[in-house]
N, C-alpha and C positions, 0 to 999 in steps of 0.2 A: 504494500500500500504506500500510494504516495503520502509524504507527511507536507502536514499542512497547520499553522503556527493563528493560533489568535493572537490578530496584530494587535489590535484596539487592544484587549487584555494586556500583551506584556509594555505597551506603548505607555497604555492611559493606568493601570490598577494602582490608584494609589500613590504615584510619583507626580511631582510639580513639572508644570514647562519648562525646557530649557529658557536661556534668557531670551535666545535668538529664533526661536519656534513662532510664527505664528497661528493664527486658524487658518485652515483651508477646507478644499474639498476635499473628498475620498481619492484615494489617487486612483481607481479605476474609472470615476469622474474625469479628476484633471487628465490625465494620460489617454482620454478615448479620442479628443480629439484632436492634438497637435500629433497623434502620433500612429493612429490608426485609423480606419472607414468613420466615413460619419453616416447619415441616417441614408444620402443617397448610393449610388453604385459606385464611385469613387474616392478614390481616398481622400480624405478633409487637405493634408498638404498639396497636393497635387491642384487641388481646385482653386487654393488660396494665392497658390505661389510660394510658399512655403514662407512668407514674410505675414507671421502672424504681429499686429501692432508691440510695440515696444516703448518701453522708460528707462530710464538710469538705475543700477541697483547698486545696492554694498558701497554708496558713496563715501561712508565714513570709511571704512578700508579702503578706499582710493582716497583720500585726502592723507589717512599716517601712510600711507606707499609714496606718497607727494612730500611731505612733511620729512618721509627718512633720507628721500634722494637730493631734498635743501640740503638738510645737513651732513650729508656725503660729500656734496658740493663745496660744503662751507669747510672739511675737515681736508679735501685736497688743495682747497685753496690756500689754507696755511700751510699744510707742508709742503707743495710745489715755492711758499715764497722762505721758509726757513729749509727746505733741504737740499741734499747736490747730492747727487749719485755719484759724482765722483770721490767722496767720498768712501763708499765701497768697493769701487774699485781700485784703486789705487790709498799709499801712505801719504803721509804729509809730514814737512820738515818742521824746524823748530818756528821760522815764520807763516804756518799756516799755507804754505804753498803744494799746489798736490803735483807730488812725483809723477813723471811722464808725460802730464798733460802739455797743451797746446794752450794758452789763454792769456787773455790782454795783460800785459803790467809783468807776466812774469818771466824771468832770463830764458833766453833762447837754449840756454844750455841744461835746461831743467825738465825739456822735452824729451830729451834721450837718456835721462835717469828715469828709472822707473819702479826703484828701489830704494828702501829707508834706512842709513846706517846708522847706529847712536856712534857717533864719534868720538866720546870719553867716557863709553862703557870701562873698558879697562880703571879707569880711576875713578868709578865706585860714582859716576854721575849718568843719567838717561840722557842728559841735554849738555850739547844739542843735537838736535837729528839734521840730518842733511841726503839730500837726493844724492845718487850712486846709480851708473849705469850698472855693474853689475856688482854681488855680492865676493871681498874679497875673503880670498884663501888661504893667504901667507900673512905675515905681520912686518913691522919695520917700515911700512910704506906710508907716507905724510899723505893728511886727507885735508884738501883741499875745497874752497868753498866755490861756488859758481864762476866767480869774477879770477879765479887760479890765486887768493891769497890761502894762506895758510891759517887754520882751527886753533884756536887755542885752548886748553883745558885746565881750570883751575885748581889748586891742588890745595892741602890741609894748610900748610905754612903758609898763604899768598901768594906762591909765585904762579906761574902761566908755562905748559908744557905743549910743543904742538902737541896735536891727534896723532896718534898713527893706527895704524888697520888691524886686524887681530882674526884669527880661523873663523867664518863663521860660514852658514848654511842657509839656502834661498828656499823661504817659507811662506811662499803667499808673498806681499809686496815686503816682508821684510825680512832683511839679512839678521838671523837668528846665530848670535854667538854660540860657536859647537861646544864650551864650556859649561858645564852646567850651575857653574856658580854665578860667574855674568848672568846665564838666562833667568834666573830665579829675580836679578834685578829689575829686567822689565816683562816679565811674564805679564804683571798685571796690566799692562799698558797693550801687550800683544794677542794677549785673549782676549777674544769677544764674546760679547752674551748670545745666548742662540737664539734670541731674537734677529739680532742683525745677522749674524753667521748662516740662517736659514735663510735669508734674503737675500744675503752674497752667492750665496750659493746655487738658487734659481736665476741670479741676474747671469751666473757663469754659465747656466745649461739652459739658455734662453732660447737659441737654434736650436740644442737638442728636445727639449721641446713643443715646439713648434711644429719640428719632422716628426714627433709623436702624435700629435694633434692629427695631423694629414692622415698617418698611416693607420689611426683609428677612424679616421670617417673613412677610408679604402675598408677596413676589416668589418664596419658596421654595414658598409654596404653590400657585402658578398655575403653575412647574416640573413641578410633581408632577403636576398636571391635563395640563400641554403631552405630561407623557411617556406617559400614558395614553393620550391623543388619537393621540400621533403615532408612536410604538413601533413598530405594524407597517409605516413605511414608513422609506425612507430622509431625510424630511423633519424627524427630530428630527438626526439627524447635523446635519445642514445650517445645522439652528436652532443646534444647542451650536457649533458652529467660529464664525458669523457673528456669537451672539452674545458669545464670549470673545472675538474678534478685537477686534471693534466697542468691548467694554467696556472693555481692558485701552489701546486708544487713548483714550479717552476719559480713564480714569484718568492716562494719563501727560500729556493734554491742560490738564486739570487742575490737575494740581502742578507744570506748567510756567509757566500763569497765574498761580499762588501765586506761585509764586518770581521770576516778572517781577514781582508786583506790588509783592511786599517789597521788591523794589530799587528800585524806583521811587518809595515811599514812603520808603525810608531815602534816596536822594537828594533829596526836595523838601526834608530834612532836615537841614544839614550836622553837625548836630551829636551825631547817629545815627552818621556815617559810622565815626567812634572806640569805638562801642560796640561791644565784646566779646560779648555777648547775642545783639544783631540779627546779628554777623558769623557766630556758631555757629547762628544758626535760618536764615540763607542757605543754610549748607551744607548742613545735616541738608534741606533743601526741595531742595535741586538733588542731593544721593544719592536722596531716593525718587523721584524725577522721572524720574531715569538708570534706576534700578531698575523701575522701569514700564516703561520704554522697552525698555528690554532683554527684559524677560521677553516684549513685545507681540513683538517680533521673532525671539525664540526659538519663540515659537508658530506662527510664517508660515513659520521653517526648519524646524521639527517636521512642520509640515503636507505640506512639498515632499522631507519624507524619509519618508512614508510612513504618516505616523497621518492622513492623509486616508482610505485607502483600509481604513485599520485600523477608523476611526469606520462609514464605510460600511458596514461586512459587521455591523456590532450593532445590538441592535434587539429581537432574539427573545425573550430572556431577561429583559428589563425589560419586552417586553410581558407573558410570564408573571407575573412577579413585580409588575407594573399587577392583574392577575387574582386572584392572590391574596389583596392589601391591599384589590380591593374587595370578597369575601368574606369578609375578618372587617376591616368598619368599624373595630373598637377598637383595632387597630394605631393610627389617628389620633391615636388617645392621648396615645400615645409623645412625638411631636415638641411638643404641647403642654406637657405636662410637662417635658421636657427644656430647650424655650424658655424659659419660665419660670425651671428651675433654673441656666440660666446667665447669665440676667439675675443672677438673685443673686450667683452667683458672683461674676460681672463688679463688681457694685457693693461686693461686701465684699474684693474685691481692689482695686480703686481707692480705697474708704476706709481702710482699712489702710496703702497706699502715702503719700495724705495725710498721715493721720499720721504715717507714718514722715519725709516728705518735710521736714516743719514739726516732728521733734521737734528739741533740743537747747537749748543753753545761752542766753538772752537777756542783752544787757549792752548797757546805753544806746541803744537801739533799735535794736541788729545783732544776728542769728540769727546763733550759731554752730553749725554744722547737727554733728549727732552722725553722724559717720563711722562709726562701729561696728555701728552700725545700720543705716545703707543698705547695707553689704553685707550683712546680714540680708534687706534685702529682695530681692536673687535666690534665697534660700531662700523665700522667700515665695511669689515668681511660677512658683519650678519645683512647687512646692507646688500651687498654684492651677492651673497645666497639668495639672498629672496628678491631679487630684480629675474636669477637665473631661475628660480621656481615657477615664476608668475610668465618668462618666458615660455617656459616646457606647458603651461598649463595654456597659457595663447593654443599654441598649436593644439594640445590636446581638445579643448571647446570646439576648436574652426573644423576639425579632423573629426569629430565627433557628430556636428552638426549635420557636412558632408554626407557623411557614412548612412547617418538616419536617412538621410532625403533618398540617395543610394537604395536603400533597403526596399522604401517604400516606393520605388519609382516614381522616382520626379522625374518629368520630360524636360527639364530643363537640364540636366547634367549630362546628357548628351553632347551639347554644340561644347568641343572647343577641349574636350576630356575633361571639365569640369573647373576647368580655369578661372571663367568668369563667375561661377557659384562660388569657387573657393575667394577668390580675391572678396568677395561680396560678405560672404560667411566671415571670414579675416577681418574685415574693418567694422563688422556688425558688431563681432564681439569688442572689439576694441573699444568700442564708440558707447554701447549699452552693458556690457558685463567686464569692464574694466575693476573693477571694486570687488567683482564677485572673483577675480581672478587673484585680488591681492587677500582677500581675506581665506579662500579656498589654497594657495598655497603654504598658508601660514598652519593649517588647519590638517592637512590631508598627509604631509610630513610624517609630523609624529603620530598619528595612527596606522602607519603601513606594518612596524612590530604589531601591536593589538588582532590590528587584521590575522596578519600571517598566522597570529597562535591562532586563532579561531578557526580561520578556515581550515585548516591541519587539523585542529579536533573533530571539527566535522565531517572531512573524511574519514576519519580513525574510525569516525564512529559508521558510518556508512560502510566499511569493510566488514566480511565474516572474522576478521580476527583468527583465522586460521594458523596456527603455530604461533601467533601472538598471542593469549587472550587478554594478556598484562594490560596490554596499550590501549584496547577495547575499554576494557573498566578504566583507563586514566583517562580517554578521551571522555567517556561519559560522565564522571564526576566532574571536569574540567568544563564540560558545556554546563553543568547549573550552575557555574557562578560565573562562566562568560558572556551568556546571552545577555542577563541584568546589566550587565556592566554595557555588551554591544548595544541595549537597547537606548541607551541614556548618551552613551558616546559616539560610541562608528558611525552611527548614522548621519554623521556631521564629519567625517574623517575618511570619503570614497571619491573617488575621480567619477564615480558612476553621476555624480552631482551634476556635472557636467554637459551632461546628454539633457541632462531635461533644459538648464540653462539656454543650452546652445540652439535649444527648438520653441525654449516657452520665454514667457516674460516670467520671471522668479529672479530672485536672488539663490545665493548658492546653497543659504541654511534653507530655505525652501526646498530647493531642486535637490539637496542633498537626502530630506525628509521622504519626500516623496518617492526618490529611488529607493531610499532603503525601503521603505515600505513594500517596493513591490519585490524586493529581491528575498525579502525574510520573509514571504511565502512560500518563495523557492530556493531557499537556503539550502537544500543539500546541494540542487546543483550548482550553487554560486562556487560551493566548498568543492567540489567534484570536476565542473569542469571550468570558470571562468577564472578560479582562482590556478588549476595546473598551466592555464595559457600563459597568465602571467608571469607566471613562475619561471615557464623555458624563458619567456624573453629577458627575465632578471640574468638569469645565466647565460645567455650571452651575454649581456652589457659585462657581467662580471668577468666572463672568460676575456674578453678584449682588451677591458681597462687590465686582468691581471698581467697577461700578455704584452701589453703596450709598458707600463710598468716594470717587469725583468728584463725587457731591452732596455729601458732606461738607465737602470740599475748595472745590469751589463756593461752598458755605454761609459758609464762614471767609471768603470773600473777598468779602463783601458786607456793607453797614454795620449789616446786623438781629445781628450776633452781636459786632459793635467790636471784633473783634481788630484789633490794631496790629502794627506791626513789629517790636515787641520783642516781641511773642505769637508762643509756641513752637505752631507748629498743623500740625508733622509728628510728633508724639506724637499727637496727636489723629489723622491720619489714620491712624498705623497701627496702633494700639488699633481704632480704626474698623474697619479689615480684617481683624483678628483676632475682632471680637465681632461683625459680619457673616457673616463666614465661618463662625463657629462656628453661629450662628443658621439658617443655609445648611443647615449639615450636619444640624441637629437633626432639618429639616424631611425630610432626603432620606436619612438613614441607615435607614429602613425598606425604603427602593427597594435601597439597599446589601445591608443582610441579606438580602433578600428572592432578589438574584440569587444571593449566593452561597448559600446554600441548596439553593435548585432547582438549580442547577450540582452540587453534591456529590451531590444525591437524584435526579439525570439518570443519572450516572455509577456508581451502585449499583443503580440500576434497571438500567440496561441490562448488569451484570456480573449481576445475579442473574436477570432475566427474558428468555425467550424469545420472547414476544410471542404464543407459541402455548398450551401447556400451562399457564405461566404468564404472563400478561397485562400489559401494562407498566401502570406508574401515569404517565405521562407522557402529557402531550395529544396531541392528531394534530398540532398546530399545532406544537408545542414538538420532537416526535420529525422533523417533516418541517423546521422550519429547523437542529435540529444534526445532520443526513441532508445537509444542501446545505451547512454549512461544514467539512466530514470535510477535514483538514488531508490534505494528498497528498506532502510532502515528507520525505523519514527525515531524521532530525536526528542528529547526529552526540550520542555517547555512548560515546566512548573519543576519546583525544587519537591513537590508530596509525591509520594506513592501511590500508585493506584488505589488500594484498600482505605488509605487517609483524603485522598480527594473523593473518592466515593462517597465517605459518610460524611464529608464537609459539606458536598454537596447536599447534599439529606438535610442535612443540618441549618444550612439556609433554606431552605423551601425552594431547591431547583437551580437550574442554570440561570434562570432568568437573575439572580442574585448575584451573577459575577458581571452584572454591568458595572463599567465605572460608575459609579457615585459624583453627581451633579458636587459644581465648583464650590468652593466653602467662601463666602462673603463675610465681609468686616463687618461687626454691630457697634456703632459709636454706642461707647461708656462702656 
């Protein structure tokens, strides 16, 4: 028997409204008509034009999304006017002048140093520093100032001794005395915090990259091809487990050879071994190592607790949703624009971060780094997350709306493969659910954990548990105390939101309400098949970004990119994984829209059509694979027992007794 959930009950019994809920219809009301037959033989979009009237919604989350990118604006405006990236790239002498550069007012000879020597190290003084084209070797040799006079060095008794040069070793912009008693004198000058050291460090693997970036929109986009090709069998399951497994060892493979190899290199070193810098980029290298490691083996316990056989049974829906994107080409669009726009993104948040990194107070060639402002910059980066959320959610609204009209045949998405509907779709949402996209990004985040346990228990629960039974009784205990919690939250925390948005006038907490509503009547299959679709495309993004990522990591450890051992190159990797990832997703968030879509317009199809009188809009192909994953299990939907809801029942005089109970009203005094 299909299971089937009172909504009103677990909605309404007893629980207050969210803040952000209002009244509405029933949503087999609201959803009959924007999205199936109306009374005559046509479909209500079709007859309309699919441009039902519209207003502004979620204005006040578009006013703080406005509000945060002022002050994004106002936090690069100061540090572009206090910072210099030259700064980290290059040293600077005792008068403030930076080694190697090119620039107005300072000695022409100070262009072809590009190294900082303390020139009366030896007598137990830092200063002063002076540019040096290379780092010297021998001692005995007078060190000389730009204009070729001679350094003086003051000593204990008053008199003045020249400089002379002394062994030392080329560490980054600065010649590191190979003694380890000298280096203990300016360590603290030569170590940086791994704030900036992490931003020197992506400023150094800026092209590498970049050539990441590209080689990940090329690997998203042969994903996309693979899921077309292989959707209708169980051969794309196969490819996403082998290739996340395969990828996520490789990445931890990777940052494991990093991190041997910086140890290896700080010992042929001894004078590394005291360095603070090289000690904090061991660490941060041996946490993402660990953290590789871990997640590869969370995915192999994942697999052996039953998202093996979850991957399995998907397939259907992404081949639909393959079907659709190749009738309207212009979807392609999408991921190219998107790409693009977070290339920029990515580069005006990393130069922004520079500057911020290099801005503060200069005093005889030591940056004192302005504090005030690097906390500024996590307003910055949460800034820059959620510009790149509200982007992904752009596309997903326009790719969504598409897909509906798609579904239900519209004769307008014929001329042009869909070009002119999509560009149309695209500024509609911009123009009317701009608000709903900033407050729906903020929102949908942090419930994709929530989500994922539930839908997993609900398959658990959906399986015979055969040579499991443990997992059976864990999923079902787990579902009475997830649903209460699903019903009060997720319903506010789904991209499914989305789809109603992109077709109705709603705001997102509406359009989010009213999908959950229809999908938690058919919550095993949301659990069974909409949530496995999801799941292969997570694992591609994730095999790609892992993948793109241990070339990266790779790359650092090879002499074409010179990092050294005091080169912070686990900021670079995991910058790497987040601008992969995101590149990942730009390319595959049409496949995303595209299922849940069909998934919502499956599920109103088949509540409004009979197949007879009125005729489903769903393929043979699509109606005969969600005919073969009809979940068979009843899921539990009260915390009582059968034997205690029975006589509860008795006990109020009937079912009629479990209506919600009328609002409670204030009584002045």
């Amino acid at each position: 028997a299909i299971n089937t959930f009172d909504t009103d009950h677990l909605l309404h019994a007893g629980r207050p409204s969210p803040p952000c809920r209002r009244p509405s219809m029933p949503p087999s009301e609201s959803l009959r008509h924007p999205l199936v037959r109306g009374a005559g033989t046509e479909p209500w979009l079709a007859r309309n034009g699919f441009a039902p009237p519209r207003r502004c919604r979620d204005t006040g989350a578009l006013v703080a999304l406005l509000l945060c990118f002022v002050a994004m604006a106002a936090i690069a405006a100061v540090a572009l006017r206090e910072g210099d990236i030259g700064r980290l790239e290059t040293g600077m002498d005792v008068t403030n002048q930076l080694c190697g550069l090119r620039r107005e007012g300072y000695p022409e000879a100070i262009a072809e140093r590009p190294f900082v020597f303390f020139a009366c190290l030896p007598y137990g003084r830092r200063e002063p520093t002076v540019c040096t084209a290379e780092c010297p070797k021998v001692s005995g040799q007078y060190v000389r100032w730009y204009n070729g006079s001679l350094i003086s060095c003051p000593t204990a008794n008053g008199r003045s001794i020249p400089a002379t040069t002394y062994p030392t070793t080329h560490l980054q912009q600065n010649c590191v005395p190979s003694a380890a008693s000298l280096y203990a004198l300016v360590a603290t000058q030569i170590d940086t915090d791994a704030f900036p050291s992490t931003l020197e460090g992506m400023l150094k693997a800026r092209w590498l990259l970049a050539a990441a970036a590209c080689a990940a929109a090329l690997l998203a986009a042969g994903w996309g091809l693979a899921v077309r090709a292989l959707a209708p069998s169980r051969r794309l399951a196969l490819l996403a487990l082998s290739a996340s497994v395969s990828s996520l060892l490789l990445l931890a493979a990777a940052l494991w050879f990093r991190f041997l190899q910086g140890l290896s290199v700080a010992g042929e070193m001894p004078v590394l071994q005291g360095s603070l810098q090289v000690a904090t980029n061991a660490q941060m290298a041996a946490a993402l190592a660990a953290i590789a490691t871990a997640i590869a083996v969370g995915v192999g316990v994942a697999l052996s607790c039953g998202l093996l056989q979850r991957l399995l049974q998907a397939g259907g829906l992404l081949r639909e949703a393959s079907e659709a994107i190749a009738s309207l080409p212009a979807l392609l669009v999408l991921p190219l624009l998107l790409s693009c726009a977070i290339a920029l993104l990515a580069a005006a948040w990393l130069s922004v971060s520079l500057y911020i990194a290099s801005a503060g107070k200069v005093e005889r060639g030591v940056l004192h780094a302005d504090e005030r402002l690097q906390w500024l910059f996590l307003l910055h980066s949460l800034g820059s997350l959620w510009a790149m959320e509200v982007l992904f959610h752009w596309a997903f609204c326009a790719t969504a709306g598409l897909v509906v009209r798609w579904y239900f045949g519209a004769p307008s998405l014929a001329e042009g493969g869909g070009g002119g509907a999509l560009l149309r779709a695209s500024c509609r949402t911009l123009r009317y659910s701009a608000g709903s996209l900033a407050i729906g990004s903020l929102l949908v985040l942090p419930g994709r954990p929530l989500r994922f346990l539930l839908e997993h228990c609900l398959h658990q629960a959906q399986t015979d548990g055969s040579g499991k039974p443990e997992l059976r009784g864990v999923a079902h205990c787990c579902l009475r105390c997830c649903l209460d919690v699903a019903t009060r939250h997720l319903q506010y925390m789904s991209h499914n939101a989305y789809v109603l948005v992109a077709v109705h006038d709603v705001g997102f907490c509406e359009g989010a309400r009213q999908a959950f509503e229809l999908t938690l009547s058919n919550i095993g299959r949301v659990a069974v098949l909409a949530a496995g679709e999801r799941l292969l495309l997570s694992l591609g993004k994730l095999s790609i970004a892992s993948v793109g990522t241990a070339a990266v990591a790779a790359a650092l450890s090879t002499p074409l990119t010179a990092f050294s051992a005091a080169d912070n190159g686990s900021g670079v990797a995991c910058f790497a994984f987040v601008l992969i990832y995101a590149i990942a997703n730009a390319w595959l968030v049409v496949f995303d829209a595209a299922v849940e879509a069909i998934f919502l317009c499956f599920l109103v199809d088949q509540a409004e059509n009979d197949g007879e009188t009125r005729p489903y809009y769903a393929s043979a192909a699509l109606r005969s694979y969600m005919e073969a994953h009809r979940p068979t299990y009843v899921l539990p939907s009260m915390s009582l027992d059968d034997d205690e809801l029975s006589h509860a029942i008795q006990q109020m005089g009937g079912l009629d007794a479990l209506e919600p109970p009328p609002p409670m009203r204030a009584v002045a005094g």
